[in-house]
C-alpha positions in Angstrom: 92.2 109.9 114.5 92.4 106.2 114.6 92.0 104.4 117.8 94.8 101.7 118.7 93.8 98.9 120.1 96.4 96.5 121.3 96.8 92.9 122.3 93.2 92.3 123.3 91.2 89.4 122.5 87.5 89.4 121.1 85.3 86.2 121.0 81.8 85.9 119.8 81.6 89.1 118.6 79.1 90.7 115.9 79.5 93.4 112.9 76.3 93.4 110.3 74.4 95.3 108.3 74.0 97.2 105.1 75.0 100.5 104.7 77.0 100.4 108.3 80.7 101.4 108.3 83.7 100.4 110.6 86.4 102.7 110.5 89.6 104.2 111.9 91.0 101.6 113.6 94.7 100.3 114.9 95.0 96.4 115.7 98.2 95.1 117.4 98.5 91.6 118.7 95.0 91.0 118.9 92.8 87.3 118.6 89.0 87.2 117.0 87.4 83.9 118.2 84.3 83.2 116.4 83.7 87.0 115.3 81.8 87.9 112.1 82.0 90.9 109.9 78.9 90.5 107.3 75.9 91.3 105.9 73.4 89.3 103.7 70.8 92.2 103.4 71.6 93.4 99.9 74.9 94.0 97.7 74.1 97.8 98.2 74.9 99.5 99.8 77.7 97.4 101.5 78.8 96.9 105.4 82.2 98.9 104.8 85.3 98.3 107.1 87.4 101.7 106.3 91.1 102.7 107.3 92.6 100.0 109.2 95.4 98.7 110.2 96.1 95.2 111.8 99.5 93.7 113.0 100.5 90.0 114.3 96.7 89.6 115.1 95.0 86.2 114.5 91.7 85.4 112.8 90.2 81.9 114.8 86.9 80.4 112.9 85.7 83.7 111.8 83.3 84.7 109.1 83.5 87.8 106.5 80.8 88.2 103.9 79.6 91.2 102.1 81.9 93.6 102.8 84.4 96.3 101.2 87.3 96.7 102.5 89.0 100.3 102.0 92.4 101.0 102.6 93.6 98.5 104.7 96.6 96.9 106.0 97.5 93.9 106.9 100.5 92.3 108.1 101.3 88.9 109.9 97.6 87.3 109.8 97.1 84.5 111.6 94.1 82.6 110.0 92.6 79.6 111.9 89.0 77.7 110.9 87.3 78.1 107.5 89.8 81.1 105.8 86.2 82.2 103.6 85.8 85.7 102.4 82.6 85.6 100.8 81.4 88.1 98.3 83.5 91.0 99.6 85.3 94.3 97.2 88.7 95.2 98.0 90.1 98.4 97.2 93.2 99.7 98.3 94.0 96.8 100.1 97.6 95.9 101.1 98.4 92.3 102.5 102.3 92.0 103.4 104.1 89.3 105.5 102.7 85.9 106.8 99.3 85.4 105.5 97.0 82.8 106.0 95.3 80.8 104.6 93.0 82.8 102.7 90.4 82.5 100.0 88.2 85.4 98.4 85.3 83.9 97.4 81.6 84.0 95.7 78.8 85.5 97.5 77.2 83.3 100.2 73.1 83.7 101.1 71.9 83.2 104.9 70.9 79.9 106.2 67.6 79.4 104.7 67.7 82.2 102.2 68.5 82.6 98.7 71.3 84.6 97.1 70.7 87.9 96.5 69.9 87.9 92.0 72.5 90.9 91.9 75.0 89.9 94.6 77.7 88.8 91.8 77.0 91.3 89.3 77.4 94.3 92.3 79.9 93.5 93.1 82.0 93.0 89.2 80.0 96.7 89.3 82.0 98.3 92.6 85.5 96.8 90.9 84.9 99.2 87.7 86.0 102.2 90.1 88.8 100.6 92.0 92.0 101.8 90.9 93.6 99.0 92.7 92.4 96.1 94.8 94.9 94.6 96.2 98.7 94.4 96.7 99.6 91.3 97.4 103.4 91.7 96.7 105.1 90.9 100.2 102.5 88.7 101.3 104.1 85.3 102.1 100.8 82.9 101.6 100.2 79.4 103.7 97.6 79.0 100.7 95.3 81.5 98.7 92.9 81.5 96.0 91.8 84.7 94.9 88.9 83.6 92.7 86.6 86.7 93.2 89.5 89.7 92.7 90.3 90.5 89.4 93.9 89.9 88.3 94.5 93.2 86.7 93.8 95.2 90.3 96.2 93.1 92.1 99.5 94.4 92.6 102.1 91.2 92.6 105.8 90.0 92.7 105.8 88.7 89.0 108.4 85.7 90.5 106.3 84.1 92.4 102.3 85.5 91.9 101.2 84.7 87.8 98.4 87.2 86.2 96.3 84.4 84.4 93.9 85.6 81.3 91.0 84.0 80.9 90.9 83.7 77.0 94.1 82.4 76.8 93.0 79.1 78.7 90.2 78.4 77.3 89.6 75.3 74.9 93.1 74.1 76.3 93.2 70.4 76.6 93.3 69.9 80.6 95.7 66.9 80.2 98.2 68.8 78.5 98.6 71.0 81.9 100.6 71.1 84.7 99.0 69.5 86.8 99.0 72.1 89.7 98.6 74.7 87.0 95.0 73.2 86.2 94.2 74.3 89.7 94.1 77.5 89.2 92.6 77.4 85.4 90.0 75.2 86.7 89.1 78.3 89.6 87.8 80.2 86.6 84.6 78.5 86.4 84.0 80.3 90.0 85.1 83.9 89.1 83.1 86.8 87.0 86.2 88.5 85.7 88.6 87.5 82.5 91.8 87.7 84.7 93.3 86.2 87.9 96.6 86.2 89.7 97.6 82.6 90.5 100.4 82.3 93.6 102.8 79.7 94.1 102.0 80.2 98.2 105.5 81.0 99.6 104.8 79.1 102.9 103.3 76.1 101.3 105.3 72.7 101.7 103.7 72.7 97.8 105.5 75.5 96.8 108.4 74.5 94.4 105.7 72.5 92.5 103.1 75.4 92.5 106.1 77.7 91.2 107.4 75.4 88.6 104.2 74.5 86.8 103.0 78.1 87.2 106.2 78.8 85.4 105.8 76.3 82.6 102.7 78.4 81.7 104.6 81.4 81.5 107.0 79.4 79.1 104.1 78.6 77.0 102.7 81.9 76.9 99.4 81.7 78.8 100.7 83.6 81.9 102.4 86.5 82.8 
């Protein structure tokens, strides 16, 4: 049974370490103020946050790195600070409402260390048994880049979130672009995987000109 925790606020607090599991678990209305949920050990085993829910809470300059998330959801996330997610797996992940800002992103090492040889290649590994990653398709975004999910495990609303295929961009001419379209081809360089969902971020003053170039790729065939 999952314990509810409701309208609480939790600063400075600390979840690490390989192989250690956070699970069953109920947010509502609740703050983290420079909280962390990581681990730098090794990519395996991971620090695996399981079954949980979290409403209206708020995320203020907090850090998440090397985790996978299981069967999660999310709705109405605040994010404040730094919006990082370093080097973490998703799988059965569901983001809905106000989100954000947000961006999934390549492993990190500690301060002083090197990155772990196998950190990227782990992780492209754990994705092989995920039937789906993420679903993404009543999440309204501030901003998002999902560089380190791959597009074909993301669930999306095909009007405004754009599955992107790797071969299909390459040896394009970046001038003959849109020019916020080249944003998102250009986020290939970071990511392991030959697909990505691009988003025209609902909540974005930006967002008619994300959605309209993202749409004159569709036109030309290199998005879906």
């Amino acid at each position: 049974m999952a314990t509810v925790v409701s309208g609480r606020t939790f600063e400075h607090r600390l979840w690490s370490g390989a192989g250690g599991v956070v699970q069953d678990l109920r947010f509502d209305r609740c703050v983290f103020i420079v909280c962390s949920l990581v681990q730098f050990d090794d990519p395996e085993p991971p620090l695996v946050a399981r079954n949980i829910t979290a409403t209206r809470c708020t995320l203020d300059n907090c850090s998440v790195a090397g985790v996978r998330f299981e069967d999660i959801t999310i709705e109405h996330l605040t994010v404040r600070g730094w919006p990082l997610i370093r080097g973490c797996v998703f799988s059965r992940v569901t983001l809905k409402g106000r989100i954000g800002p947000l961006v999934a992103a390549t492993p990190l090492a500690p301060a002083g260390s090197e990155l772990h040889p196998y950190a990227t290649g782990a992780i492209v590994d754990a994705y092989a048994s995920v039937d789906w990653a993420l679903d993404i398709s009543e999440a309204e975004f501030t901003d998002v880049a999902l560089d380190l999910v791959p597009g074909n495990l993301i669930r999306r609303d095909p009007e405004t979130q754009f599955l992107l295929h790797r071969d299909k961009l390459e040896g394009l001419d970046p001038q003959t672009l849109p020019r916020r379209a080249k944003l998102f081809v250009d986020r290939f360089q970071y990511s392991p995987f030959d697909t990505m969902v691009a988003v025209a971020p609902k909540r974005s003053r930006y967002f008619r000109d994300f959605l309209e170039s993202l749409e004159e790729l569709r036109k030309r065939g290199l998005a879906e």
